[in-house]
C-alpha positions in Angstrom: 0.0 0.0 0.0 1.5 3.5 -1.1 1.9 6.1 1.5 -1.1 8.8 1.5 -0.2 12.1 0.3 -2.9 14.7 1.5 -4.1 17.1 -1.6 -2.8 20.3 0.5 0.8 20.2 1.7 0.6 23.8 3.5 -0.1 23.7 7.4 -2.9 25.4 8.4 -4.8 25.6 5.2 -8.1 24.0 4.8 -7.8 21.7 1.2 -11.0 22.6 -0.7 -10.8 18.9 -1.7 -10.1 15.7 -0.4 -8.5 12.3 -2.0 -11.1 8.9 -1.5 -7.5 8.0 0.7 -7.9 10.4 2.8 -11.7 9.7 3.5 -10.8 6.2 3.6 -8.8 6.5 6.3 -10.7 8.5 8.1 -14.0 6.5 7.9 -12.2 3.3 8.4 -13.2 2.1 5.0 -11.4 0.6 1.8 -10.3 3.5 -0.8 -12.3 1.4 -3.3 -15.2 1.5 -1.2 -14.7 5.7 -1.6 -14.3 5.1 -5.1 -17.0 3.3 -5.7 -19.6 5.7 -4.0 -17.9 8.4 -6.4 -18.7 6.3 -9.3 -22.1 5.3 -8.1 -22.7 9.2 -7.3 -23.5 8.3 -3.6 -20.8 10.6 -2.7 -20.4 14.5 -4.3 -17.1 14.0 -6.1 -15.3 15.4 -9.1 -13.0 13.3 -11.5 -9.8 15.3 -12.5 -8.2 13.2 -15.3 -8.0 9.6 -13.6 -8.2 10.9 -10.0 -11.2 11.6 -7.7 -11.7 14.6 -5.6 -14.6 14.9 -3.2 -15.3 18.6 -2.0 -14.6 19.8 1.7 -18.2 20.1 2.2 -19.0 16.6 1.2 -16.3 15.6 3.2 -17.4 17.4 5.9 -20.8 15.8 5.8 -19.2 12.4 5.8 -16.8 12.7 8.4 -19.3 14.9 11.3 -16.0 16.1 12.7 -14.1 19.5 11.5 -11.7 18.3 13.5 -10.8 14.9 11.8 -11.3 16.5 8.7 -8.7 19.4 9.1 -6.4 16.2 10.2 -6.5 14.4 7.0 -5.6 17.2 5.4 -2.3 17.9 7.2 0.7 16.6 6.4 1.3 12.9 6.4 
């Protein structure tokens, strides 16, 4: 398994979107699970070439914590 990289590498800035690994680990679930909720349109994403993006707010709504979602996007 490759390392995660978060989207935004500056501390203390809020990424405006999130990678389905980043999600993944935070909701404890496979990154194809994400991926497959982004395909399915279950979750509010955006493709960008061959890569998903899902938007803070989204995120947000999946997560229930600001907290835990300001963590995934700090540096790894």
């Amino acid at each position: 398994m490759r390392p995660v990289r978060p989207v935004c590498h500056d501390v203390g800035v809020t990424p405006a979107f999130y990678t389905p690994e980043e999600l993944a680990r935070l909701l404890r679930v496979s990154e194809e699970t994400i991926r497959r909720k982004c395909r399915k349109k279950e979750i509010e994403a955006r493709k960008l070439g061959r890569v998903w993006r899902i938007p803070r707010e989204e995120a947000l709504k999946l997560v229930g914590d600001e907290a835990a979602l300001q963590q995934a996007g700090g540096p790894a």
